[in-house]
C-alpha positions as CSV (number, residue, x, y, z in Angstrom):
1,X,6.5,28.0,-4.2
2,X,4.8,25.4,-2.1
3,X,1.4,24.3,-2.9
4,X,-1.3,22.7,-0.6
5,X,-4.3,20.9,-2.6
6,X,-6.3,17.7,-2.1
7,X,-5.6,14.6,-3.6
8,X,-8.2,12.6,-5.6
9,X,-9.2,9.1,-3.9
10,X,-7.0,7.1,-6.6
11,X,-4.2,9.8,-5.9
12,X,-4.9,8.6,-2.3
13,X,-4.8,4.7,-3.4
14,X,-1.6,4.9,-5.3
15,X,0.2,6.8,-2.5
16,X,-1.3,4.5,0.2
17,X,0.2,1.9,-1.9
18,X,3.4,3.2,-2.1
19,X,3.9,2.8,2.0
20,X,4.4,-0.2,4.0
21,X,3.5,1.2,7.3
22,X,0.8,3.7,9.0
23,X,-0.6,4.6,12.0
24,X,-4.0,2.6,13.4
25,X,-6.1,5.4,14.8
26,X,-8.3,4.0,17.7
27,X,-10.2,3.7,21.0
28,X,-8.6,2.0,23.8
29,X,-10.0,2.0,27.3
30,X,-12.4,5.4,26.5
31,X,-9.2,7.4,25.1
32,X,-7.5,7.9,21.4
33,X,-4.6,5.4,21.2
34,X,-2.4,5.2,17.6
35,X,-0.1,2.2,17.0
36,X,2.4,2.5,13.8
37,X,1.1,-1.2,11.8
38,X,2.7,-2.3,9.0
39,X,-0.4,-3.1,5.8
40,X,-1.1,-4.2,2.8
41,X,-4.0,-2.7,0.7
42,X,-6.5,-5.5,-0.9
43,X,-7.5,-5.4,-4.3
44,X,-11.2,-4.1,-3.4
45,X,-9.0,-1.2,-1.8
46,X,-9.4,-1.9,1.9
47,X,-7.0,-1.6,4.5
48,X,-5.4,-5.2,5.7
49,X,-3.1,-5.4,9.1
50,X,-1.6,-8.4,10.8
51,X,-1.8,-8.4,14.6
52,X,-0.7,-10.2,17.8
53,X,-4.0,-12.0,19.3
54,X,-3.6,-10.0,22.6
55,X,-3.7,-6.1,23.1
56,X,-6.1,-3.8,22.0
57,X,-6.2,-3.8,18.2
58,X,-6.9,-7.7,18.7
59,X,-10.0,-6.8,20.5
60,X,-11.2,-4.8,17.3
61,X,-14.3,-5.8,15.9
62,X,-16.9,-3.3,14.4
63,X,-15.1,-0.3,15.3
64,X,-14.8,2.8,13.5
65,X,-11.1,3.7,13.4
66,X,-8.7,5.6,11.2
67,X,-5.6,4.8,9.2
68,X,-2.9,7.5,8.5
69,X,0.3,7.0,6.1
70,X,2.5,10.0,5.1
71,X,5.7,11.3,3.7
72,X,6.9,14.2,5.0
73,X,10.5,15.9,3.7
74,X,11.4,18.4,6.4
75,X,13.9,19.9,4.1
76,X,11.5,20.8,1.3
77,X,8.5,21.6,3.2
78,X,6.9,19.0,1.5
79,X,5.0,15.8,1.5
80,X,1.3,13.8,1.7
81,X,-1.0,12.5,4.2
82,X,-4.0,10.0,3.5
83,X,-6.3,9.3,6.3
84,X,-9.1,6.7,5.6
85,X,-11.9,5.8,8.2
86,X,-13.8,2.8,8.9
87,X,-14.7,-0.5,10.5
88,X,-12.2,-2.8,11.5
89,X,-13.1,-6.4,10.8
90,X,-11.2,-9.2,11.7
91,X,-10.4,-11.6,8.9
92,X,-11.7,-15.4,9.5
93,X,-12.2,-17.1,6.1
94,X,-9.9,-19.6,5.7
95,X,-8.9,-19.1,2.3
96,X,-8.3,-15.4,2.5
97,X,-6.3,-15.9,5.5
98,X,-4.3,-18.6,3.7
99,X,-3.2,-15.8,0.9
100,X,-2.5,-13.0,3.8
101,X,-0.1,-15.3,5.5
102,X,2.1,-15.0,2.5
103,X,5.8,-14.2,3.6
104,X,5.6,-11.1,1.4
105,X,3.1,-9.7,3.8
106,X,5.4,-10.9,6.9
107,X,4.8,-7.8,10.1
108,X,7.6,-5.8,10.9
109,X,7.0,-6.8,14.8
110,X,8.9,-9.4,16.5
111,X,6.4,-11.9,18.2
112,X,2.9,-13.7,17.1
113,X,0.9,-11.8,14.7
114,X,-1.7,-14.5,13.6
115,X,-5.1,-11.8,13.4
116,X,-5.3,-10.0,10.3
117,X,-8.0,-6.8,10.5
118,X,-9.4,-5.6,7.5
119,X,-10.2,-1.6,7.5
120,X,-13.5,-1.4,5.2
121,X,-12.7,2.4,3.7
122,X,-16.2,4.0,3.6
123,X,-13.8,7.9,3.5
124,X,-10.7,8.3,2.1
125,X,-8.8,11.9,2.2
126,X,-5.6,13.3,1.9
127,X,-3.7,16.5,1.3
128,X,-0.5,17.1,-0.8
129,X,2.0,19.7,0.3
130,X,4.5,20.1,-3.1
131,X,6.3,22.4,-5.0
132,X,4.7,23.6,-7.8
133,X,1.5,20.8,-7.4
134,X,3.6,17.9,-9.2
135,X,2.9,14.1,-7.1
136,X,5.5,12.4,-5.4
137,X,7.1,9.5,-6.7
């Protein structure tokens, strides 16, 4: 039998972990606008993406916005979802931009992607939908 419960915030860490892309949850032009961005979670836990210096997510700065990754099985009815909220920031000292640019952390994207936000997570939430309550691995 299926069960829905909430997972703990480091249940939510090690899961976001586990993904290399989610969806950006934002304002563009007064109306909701998600983009699917590939990330990389910091070691303090925030939310890191690489973007293309033109288009909306470049123009971030200060926002609140959201960040959704998920896995979802349609043939066991089962799966996760974390959603984490906060500002976007972009990324300017040198020396942290230095380590980001690692070819580990290369975007999926074709094109430039020289901005890297970071998504300060001030709420972290997320639901599991198993079989019997067991985590994903």
């Amino acid at each position: 039998m299926n069960e829905l419960r909430p997972l703990s915030s480091e249940e939510c860490v090690t899961l976001l972990s586990s993904k290399p892309v989610g969806r950006l949850v934002f304002t563009e032009d007064a109306m909701p606008a998600i983009r699917p961005v590939n990330f990389v979670l910091d070691s303090g836990g925030d939310i890191v993406v690489r973007v293309s210096s033109q288009g909306a997510i470049a123009k971030l700065s200060s926002e609140v916005v959201a960040f959704e990754a998920d896995e979802i099985d349609p043939v066991t009815h089962t799966g996760w979802s974390v959603v984490a909220v906060g500002k976007a920031e972009p990324i300017v000292g040198i020396n942290e931009l230095v380590e980001l640019a690692d070819p580990a952390h290369r975007p999926w994207a074709p094109g430039e992607r020289a901005r890297f936000l970071r998504i300060r997570v001030e709420l972290l939430s997320g639901r599991l939908l198993t079989l019997g309550g067991a985590l994903p691995r």
